[in-house]
N, C-alpha and C positions, 0 to 999 in steps of 0.2 A: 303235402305242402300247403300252407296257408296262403290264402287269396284273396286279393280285394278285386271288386265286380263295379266300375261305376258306369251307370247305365244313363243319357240322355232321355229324354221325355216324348217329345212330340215325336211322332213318326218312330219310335223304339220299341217305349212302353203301350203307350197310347195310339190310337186315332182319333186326333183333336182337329183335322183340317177344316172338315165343315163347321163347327164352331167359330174357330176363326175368323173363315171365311163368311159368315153369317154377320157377323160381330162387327167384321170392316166393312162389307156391305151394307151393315145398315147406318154406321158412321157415314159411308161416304153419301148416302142418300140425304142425310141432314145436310149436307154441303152443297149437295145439287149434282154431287161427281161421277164421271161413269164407275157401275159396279162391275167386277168382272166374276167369272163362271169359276166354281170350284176348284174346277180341275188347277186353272190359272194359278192360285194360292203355294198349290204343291212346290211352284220356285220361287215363290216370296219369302216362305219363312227360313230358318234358320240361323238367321244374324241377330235375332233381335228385333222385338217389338220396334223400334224405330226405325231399321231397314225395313221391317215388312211394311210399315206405312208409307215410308219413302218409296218403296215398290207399286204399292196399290194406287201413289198419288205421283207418277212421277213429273207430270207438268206443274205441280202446284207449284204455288210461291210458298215459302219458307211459312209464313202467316198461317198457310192453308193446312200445311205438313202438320206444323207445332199444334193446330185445333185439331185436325184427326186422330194424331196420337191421343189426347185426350180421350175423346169420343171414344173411342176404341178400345181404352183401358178402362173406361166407366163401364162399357158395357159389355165385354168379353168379361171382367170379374163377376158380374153378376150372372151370365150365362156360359160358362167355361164347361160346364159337364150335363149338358142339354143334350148333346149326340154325342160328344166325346166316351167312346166308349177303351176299358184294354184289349189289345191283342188278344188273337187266340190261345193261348197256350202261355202266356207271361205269368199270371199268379202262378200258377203251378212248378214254373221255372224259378221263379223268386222262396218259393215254401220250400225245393229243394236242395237250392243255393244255400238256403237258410239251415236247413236240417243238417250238412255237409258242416256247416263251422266257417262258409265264405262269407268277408263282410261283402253287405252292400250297400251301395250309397247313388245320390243321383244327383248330377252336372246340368245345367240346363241355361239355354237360353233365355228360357222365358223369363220376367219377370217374376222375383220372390212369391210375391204374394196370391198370384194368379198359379205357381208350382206349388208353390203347399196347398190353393182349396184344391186343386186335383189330386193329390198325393194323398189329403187327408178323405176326400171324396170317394177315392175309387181304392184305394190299398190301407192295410195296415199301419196302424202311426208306428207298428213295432218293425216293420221290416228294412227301415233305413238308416244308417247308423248316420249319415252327413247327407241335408240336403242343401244343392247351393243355386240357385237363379241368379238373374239377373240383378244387378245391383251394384249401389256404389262404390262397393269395397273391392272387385276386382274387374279388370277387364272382359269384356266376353269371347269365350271359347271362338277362336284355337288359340289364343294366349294360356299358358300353361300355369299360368297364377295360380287359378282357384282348387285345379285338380292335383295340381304340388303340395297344395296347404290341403287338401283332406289326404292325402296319403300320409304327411307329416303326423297331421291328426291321430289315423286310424294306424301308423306305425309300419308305412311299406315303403319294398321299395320299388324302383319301375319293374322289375323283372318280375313280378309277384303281381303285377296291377295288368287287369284287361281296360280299357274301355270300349263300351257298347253301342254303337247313334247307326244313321242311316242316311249321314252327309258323308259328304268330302270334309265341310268343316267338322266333323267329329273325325273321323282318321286323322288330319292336319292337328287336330288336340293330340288325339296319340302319338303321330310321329313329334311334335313339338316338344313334346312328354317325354318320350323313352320307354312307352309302356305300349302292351300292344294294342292294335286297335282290332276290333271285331264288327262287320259289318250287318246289319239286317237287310235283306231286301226287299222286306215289305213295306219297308216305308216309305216316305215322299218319297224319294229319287232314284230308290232301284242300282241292280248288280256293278253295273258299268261303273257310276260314278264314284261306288265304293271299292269296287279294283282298280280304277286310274289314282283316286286317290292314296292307293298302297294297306286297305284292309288287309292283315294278316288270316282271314276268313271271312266269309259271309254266309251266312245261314237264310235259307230260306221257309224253313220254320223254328219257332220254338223248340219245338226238341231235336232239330239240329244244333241248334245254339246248345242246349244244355249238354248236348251227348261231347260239342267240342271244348265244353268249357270244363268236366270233368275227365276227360281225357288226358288235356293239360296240365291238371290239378296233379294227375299221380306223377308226372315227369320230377 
């Protein structure tokens, strides 16, 4: 059976936190504002560079918000894959995917331009058939817009489509979707929040992910 695979970025593919977190901390230091630890960041992201700012600043004044997002996007593009390294075992799961005849493609929060230098950084420009970030054209995940318009794209239907993240907001895409969701638990937020959310699986390494996602394949 043929299968589309759309995988989420931070906390999936990647481990981008301390980037991030480097990137707002040094924003917020140009402002005067407290920075906070690492670990902190793990429940900022996933909504969007503008939540995670509104997270990391949440007394600011609106003035304050609107200058760090700035800050923040000047210089996280310029240092996006500084530590940002992949997961253990994901290239090898994507060259397999690949070799099988599954498309894949990748949904993401982040903003466009800050998900392609890492996509074109750290993976093949040949292994993504649709990548889509953050941006004006559709609302950000769990709104089921943008992952409706790549499966139109790449010609599936929900029954045939996994998607892959390591939120609640990435299952919440899937269940919003019709398609299943698959959780990782090595990413920010771990088992629980991806079984209360309703992941149809969670894998806690990469070739548990691959062993379930071709298991699937021959149903």
């Amino acid at each position: 059976m043929n299968r589309l695979c759309v995988f989420d970025l931070d906390g999936t593919l990647v481990d981008s936190v301390t980037d991030i977190a480097d990137a707002i901390n040094r924003s917020l230091r140009k402002l005067g504002k407290q920075e906070h630890p690492v670990d902190a960041y793990y429940k900022m992201v996933g909504n969007g560079m503008e939540m995670l700012c509104r997270r990391a600043l949440p007394d600011g004044t609106e003035e304050e918000v609107l200058e760090l997002i700035q800050l923040y996007k000047e210089d996280y593009l310029r240092n996006c894959c500084v530590k940002t390294m992949v997961y253990p075992g994901m290239k090898a799961l994507l060259r397999v995917l690949q070799e099988r005849g599954i498309k894949l493609a990748i949904l993401s929060n982040k903003p466009q331009e800050q998900t392609e230098v890492i996509l074109d950084t750290l993976f093949s420009n040949e292994i993504f058939e649709e990548v889509i970030g953050a941006g004006p054209r559709y609302p950000r995940k769990p709104d089921p817009s943008a992952l409706i318009d790549i499966m139109d794209t790449l010609g599936f239907e929900a029954e045939d489509v996994f998607y892959i993240g390591d939120s609640d907001v990435d299952m919440n895409l899937a269940c919003n979707t019709g398609v299943s969701g698959i959780g990782v638990a090595w990413g920010f937020r771990g088992r629980a929040e991806l079984e209360n959310a309703g992941a149809c699986y969670v894998a806690d390494t990469a070739d548990e992910l691959l062993a379930y996602i071709l298991r699937e394949e021959t149903k």
